[in-house]
C-alpha positions as CSV (number, residue, x, y, z in Angstrom):
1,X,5.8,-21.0,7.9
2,X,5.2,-23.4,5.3
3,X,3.4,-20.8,3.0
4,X,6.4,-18.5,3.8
5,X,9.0,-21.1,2.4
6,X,6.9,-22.0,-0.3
7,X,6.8,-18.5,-1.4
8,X,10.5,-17.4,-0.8
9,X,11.0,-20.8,-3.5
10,X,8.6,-19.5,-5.7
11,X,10.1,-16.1,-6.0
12,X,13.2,-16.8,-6.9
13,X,12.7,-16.1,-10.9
14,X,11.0,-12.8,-10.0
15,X,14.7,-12.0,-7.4
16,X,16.5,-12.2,-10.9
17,X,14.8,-10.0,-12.7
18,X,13.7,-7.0,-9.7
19,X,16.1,-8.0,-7.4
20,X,15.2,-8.9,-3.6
21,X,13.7,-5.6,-2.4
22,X,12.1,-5.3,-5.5
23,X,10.5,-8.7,-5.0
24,X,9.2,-7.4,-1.4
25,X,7.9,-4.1,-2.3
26,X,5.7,-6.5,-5.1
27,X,4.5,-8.7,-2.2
28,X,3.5,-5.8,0.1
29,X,2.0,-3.5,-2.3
30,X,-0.1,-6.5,-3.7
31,X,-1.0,-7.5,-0.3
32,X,-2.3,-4.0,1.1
33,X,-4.2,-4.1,-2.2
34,X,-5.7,-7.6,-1.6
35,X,-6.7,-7.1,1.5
36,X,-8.3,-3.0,1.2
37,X,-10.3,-4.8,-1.2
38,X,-11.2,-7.9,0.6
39,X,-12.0,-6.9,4.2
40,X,-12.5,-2.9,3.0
41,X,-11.7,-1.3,6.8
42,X,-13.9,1.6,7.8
43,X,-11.9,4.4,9.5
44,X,-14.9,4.9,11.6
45,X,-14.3,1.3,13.0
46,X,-11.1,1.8,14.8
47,X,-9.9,4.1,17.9
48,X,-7.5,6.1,17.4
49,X,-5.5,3.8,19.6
50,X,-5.9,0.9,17.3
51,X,-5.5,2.9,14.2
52,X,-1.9,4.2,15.8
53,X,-0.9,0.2,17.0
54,X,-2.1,-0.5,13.2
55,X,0.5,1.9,11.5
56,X,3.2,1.3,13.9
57,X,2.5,-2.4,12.5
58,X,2.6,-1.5,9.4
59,X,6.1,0.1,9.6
60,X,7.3,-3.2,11.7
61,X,6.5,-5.2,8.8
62,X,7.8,-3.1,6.5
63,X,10.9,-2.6,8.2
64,X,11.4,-6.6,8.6
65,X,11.0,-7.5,4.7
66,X,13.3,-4.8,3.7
67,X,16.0,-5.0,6.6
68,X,16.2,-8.8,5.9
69,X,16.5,-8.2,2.0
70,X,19.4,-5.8,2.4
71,X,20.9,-8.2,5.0
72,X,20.7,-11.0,2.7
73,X,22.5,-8.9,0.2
74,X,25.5,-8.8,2.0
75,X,25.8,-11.7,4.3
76,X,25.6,-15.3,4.1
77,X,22.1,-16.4,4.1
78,X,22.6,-18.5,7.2
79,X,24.6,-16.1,9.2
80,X,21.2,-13.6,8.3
81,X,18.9,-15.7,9.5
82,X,20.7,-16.7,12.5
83,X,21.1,-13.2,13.5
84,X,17.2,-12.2,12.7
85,X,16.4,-14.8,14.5
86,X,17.5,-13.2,17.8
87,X,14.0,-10.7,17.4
88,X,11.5,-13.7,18.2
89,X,13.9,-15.7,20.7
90,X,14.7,-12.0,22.6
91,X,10.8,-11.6,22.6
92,X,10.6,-15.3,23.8
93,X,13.7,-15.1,26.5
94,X,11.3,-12.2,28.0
95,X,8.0,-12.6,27.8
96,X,8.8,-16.0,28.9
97,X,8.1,-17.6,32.9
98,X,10.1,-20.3,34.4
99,X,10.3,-23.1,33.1
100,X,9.0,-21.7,29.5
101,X,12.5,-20.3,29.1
102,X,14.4,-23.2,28.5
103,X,12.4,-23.7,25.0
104,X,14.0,-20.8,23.8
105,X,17.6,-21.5,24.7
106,X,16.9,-24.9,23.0
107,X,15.6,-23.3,19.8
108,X,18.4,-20.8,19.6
109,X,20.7,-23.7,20.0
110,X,18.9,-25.6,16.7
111,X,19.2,-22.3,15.0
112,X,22.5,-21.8,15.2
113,X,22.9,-25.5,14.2
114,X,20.5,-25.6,10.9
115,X,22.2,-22.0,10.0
116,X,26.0,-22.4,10.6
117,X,26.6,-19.1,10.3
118,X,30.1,-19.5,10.9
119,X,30.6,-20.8,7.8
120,X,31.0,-17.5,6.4
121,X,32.1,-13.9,7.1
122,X,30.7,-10.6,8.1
123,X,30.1,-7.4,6.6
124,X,29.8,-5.0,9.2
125,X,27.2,-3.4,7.2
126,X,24.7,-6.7,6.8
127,X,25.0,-7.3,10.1
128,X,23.3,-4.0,11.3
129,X,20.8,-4.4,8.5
130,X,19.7,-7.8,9.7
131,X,20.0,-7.0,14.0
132,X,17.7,-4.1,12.4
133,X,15.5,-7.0,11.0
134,X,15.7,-8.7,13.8
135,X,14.4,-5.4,16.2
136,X,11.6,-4.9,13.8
137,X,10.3,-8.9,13.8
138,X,10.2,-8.5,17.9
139,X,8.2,-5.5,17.2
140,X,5.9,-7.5,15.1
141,X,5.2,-10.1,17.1
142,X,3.8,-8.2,19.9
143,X,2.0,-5.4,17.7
144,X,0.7,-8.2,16.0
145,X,-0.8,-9.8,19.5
146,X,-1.8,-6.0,20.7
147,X,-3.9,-5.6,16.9
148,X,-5.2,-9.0,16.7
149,X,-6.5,-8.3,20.5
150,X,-8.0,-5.0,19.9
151,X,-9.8,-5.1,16.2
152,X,-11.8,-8.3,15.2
153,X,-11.1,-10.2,12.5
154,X,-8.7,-9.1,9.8
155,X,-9.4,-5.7,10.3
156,X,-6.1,-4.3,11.7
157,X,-4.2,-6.2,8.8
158,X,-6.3,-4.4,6.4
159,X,-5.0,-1.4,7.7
160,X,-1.1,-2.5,8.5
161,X,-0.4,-3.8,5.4
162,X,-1.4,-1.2,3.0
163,X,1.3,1.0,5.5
164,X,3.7,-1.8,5.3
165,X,3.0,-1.3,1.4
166,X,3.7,2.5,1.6
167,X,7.0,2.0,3.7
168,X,8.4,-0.2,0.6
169,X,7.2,1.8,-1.9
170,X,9.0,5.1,-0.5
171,X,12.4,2.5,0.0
172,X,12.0,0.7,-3.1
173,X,9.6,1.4,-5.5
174,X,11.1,4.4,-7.7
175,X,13.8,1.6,-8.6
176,X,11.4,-1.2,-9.8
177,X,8.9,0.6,-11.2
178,X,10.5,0.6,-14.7
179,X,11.0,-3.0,-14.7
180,X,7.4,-3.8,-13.9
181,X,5.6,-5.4,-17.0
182,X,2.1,-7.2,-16.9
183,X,3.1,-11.0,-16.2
184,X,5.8,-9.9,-13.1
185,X,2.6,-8.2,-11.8
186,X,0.1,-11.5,-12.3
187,X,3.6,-13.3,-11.0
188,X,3.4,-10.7,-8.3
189,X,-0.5,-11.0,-7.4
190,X,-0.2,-14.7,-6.6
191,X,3.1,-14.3,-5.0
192,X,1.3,-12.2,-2.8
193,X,-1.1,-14.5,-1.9
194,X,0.8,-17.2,-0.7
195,X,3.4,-14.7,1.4
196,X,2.5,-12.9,3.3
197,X,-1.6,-12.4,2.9
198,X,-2.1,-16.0,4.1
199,X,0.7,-16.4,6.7
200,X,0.5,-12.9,8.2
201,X,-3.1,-13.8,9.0
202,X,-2.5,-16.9,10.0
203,X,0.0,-15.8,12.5
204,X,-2.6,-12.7,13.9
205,X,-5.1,-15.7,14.7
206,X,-2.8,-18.1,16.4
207,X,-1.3,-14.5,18.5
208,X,-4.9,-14.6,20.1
209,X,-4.6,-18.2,21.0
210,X,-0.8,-18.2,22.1
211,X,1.6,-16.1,24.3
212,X,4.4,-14.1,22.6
213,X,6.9,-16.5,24.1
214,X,5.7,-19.3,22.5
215,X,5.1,-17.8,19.3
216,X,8.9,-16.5,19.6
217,X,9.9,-20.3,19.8
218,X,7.7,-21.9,17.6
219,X,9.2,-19.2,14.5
220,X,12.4,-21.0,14.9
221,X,10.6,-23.9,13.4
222,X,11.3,-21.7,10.3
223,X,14.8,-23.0,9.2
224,X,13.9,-26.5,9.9
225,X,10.7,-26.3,7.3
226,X,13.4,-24.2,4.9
227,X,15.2,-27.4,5.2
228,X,12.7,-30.0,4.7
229,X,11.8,-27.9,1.7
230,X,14.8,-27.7,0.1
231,X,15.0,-31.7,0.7
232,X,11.7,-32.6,-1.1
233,X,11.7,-29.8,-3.8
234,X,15.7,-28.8,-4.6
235,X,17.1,-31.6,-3.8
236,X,18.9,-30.2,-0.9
237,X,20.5,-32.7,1.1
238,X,21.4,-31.6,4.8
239,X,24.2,-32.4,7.1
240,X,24.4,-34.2,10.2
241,X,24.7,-30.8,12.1
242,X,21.3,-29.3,10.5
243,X,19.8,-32.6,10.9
244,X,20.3,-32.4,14.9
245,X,18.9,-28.5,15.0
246,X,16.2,-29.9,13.5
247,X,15.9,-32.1,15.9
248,X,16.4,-29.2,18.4
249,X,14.1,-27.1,17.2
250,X,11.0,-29.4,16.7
251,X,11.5,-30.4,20.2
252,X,11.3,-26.6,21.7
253,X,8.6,-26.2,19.2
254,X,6.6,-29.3,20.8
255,X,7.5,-27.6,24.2
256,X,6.5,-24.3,23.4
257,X,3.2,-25.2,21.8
258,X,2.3,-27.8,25.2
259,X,3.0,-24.7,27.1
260,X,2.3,-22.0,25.5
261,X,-1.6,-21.6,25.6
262,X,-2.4,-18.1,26.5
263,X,-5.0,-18.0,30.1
264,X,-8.6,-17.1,29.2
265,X,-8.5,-13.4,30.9
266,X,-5.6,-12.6,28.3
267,X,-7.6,-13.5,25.6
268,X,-10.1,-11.1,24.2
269,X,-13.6,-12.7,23.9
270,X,-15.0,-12.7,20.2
271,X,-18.4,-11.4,21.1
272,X,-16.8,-8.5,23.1
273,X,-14.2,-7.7,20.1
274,X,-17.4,-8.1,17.7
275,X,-19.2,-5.4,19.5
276,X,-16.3,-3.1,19.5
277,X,-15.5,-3.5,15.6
278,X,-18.9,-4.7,14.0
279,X,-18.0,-3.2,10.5
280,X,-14.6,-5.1,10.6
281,X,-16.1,-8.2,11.8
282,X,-18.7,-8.2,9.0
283,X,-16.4,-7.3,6.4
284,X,-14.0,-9.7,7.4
285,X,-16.6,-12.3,7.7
């Protein structure tokens, strides 16, 4: 999440000059690149089971950066994120057991708090766009659990990405292409880097460790690094209302993560995954 912040900061020269779904075709198409090259997926490795949970991944991911972007476009940042937000928190609310459910209520709650999304109005439009978002992100999280499950390493991220890649391309490429020139693609490569080839990874390996429920809750951690962020780096001084859903959401964050731990039969052993997809596990390795 931190890399995801970091890298939404660091963007914001390139939003001027390719505009935001512009900026996220960039990130995808240098990711799929990155990481065709870097873990090099063999066909031949996957089922056609896994290749189909890969693709429908792909399009998830896709679907999430460029719903979000056009939401963003349209609506009040906070009012975006506070809707988006109701993917992970849906997937938490219902996946979750007992207990477990109250984490997600108290995120929500800090959400809504850090956002204040009723500080500004709605286009009809946006909101669709990022509810849209917000469908694809729940779809992520638990393709993301099925992939990371059934191919070793990074294999099925070597394969969703690239698709994720291909979505943007056909939704926004055409358009940026002519403002492309060779330091907004070096801008673009290390861009890419830092979000999403380092956080989508990250989240595929802690998705093997955690249940979807807790994964759902800890996300809304999100906003409160945003804030921090914005604090230490722009000078961003939050009120006392974000301060307390901060305070909200670290706290169902610290629950959730206690909690969460996924039970050894739901996990898939390494050595068993290794011998299902040696060439991904090598390449990966």
């Amino acid at each position: 999440m931190i890399c995801v912040q970091l890298g939404l900061a660091v963007s914001v020269g390139l939003i001027d000059q390719l505009g935001a779904e512009g900026v996220a075709w960039l990130r995808l198409a240098w990711a799929g690149i990155l990481l065709l090259i870097i873990v090099r997926p063999r066909p031949s490795a996957f089922s056609r089971a896994d290749l189909l949970a890969c693709t429908a991944l792909g399009v998830a991911t896709g679907g999430m950066t460029l719903f979000f972007m056009a939401a963003v476009e349209r609506l009040p940042l906070g009012t975006a994120a506070a809707l988006e937000f109701l993917g992970p928190l849906g997937v938490a609310l219902v996946r979750g057991r007992g207990g477990s459910k109250l984490w997600p209520l108290l995120a929500a709650a800090g959400v809504l708090l850090l956002t204040e999304p009723w500080h500004g109005g709605s286009d009809p439009v946006g909101v669709v766009f990022a509810l849209a978002a917000a469908a694809c992100w729940a779809a992520y999280i638990l393709l993301t659990q099925h992939v990371g499950d059934q191919v070793s390493g990074l294999g099925g991220l070597a394969v969703s990405m690239p698709v994720a890649a291909l979505v943007a391309t056909v939704v926004a490429g055409p358009s940026v292409v002519d403002h492309l020139s060779l330091p907004i693609l070096l801008a673009g490569l290390g861009l890419a880097v830092l979000l999403p080839v380092v956080p989508f990874a990250l989240e595929l390996i802690a998705l093997r460790r955690l249940t979807t429920a807790a994964f759902g809750t800890l996300m809304c951690l999100e906003p409160a690094i945003a804030t921090v962020i914005g604090l230490a780096f722009l000078h961003q001084i939050p009120g006392w209302v974000p301060i307390a859903g901060i305070a909200f959401v670290v706290a169902a964050g610290i629950g959730a993560e206690r909690t969460g731990a996924r039970a050894d039969n739901q996990q898939v052993p390494v050595e068993a995954a290794s011998v299902r997809h040696p060439t991904c596990d090598n390449a990966a390795a």
